[in-house]
N, C-alpha and C positions, 0 to 999 in steps of 0.2 A: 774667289775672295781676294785674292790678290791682287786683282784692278778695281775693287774696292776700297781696301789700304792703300793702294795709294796716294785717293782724294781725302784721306782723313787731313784735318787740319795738323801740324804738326808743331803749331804755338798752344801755350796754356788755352788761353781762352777759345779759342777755335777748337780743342778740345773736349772744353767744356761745353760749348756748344754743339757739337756733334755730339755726344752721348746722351744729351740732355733731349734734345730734336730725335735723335734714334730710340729714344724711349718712348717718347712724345708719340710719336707715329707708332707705334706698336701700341702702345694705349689706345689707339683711335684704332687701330686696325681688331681688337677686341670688345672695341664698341662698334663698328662695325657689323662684325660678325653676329653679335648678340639683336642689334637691327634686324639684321638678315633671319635669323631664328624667330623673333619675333613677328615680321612681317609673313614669315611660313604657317607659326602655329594660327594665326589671322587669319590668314587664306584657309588654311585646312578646316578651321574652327567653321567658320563662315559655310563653308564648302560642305563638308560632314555633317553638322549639325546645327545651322543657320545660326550659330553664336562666334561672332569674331571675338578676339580677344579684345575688352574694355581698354581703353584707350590708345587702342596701337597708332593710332595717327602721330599722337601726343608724343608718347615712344617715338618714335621713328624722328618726328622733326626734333627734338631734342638730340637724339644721340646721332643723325647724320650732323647737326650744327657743332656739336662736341666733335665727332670725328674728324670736319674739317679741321676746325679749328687747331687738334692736334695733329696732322699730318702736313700744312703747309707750315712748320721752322724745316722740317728735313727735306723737303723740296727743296727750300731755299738754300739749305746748307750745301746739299748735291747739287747746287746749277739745273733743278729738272722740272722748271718752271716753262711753259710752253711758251717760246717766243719766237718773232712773226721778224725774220731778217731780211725779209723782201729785199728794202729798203738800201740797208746794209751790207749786204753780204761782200759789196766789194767794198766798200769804205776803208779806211788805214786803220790797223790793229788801235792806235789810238783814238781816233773817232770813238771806234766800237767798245773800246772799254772807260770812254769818260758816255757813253750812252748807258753802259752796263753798271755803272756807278751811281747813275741820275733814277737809274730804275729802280735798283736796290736799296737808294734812298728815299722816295717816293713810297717803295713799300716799305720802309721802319715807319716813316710817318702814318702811314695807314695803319700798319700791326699796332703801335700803341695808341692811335687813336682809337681804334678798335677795341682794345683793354680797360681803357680808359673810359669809354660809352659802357661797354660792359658791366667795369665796377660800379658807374653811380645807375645802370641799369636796375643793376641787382638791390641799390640801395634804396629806390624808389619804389622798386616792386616790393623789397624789404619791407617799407614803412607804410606802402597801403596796403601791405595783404593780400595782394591779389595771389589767385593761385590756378589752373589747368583747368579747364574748363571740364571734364570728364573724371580724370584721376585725381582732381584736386590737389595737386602738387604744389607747393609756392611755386612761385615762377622767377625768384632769387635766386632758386637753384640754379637753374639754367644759363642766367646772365653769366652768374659766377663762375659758374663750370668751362666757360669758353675764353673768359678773362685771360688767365693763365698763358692760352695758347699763342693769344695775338699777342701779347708781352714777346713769349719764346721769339714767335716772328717777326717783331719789331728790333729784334737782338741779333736775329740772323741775320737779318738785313742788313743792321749797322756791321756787322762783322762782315760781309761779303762786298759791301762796298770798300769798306776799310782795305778786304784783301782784293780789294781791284785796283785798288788807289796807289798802293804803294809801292814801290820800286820793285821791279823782277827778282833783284840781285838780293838773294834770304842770306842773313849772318849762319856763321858757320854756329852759334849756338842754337837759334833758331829752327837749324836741321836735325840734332840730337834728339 
């Protein structure tokens, strides 16, 4: 746990952000799970009794696109975004951190583009009605449900770039 606190952010917002992202991810890691149960009781159902459960597909891509959704701000918040430094690896620390700036802003723009397709998603599947082809669920649900996340990661990203950007040398309040 302790080389964990360390990466905590130790400004307000970057705090906020890290708790906000670490819940985020456990949210998705209990949709997740509940996936995984569901995709079981399916198989078993199927298997046992030639009845899968009604709408597991439906299920399953809904709450995998939910659970991404909430596990990439804490990826980004932890730096545990898989990246490819072939390229780089000998480059000068600055190179590599106005690259690591340009990426992390690259994805804020995507996370609230993402948010933002989401909500007027939600607001069109809202206004026609439409709903899951099986379970009959609206399908506003969905949009909206995932909205939220790309926000978070459009947040962490501006924060992570921010903290790439700015000077090494932290104010000694900063550190408290």
């Amino acid at each position: 746990m302790s080389a964990d606190t360390e990466k905590i952010p130790q400004d307000a917002p970057g705090r906020l952000l890290w708790i906000w992202s670490k819940w985020s991810a456990l949210g998705g890691v209990v949709i997740l799970v509940l996936v995984c149960l569901i995709s079981t009781v399916s198989v078993l159902g199927r298997w046992l009794f030639s009845a899968p459960l009604k709408g597991d597909v439906e299920l399953v891509q809904i709450g995998c696109a939910l659970a991404i959704s909430a596990f990439l701000p804490y990826a980004q918040m932890k730096n545990a975004h898989v990246i490819v430094d072939f390229f780089t690896v000998k480059a000068p620390e600055a190179v590599r951190r106005i690259l690591d700036a340009a990426a992390a802003l690259i994805l804020a723009a995507i996370g609230f583009v993402l948010a933002w397709r989401s909500y007027f998603g939600a607001v069109g599947a809202f206004k026609s009605k439409s709903a899951t082809m099986i379970l009959g669920w609206p399908e506003w649900w969905s949009h909206i449900s995932i909205a939220p996340g790309f926000f978070l990661l459009g947040l962490a990203a501006l924060y992570t770039a921010w903290h790439v950007i700015r000077p090494h040398n932290q104010s000694s309040s900063e550190a408290s």
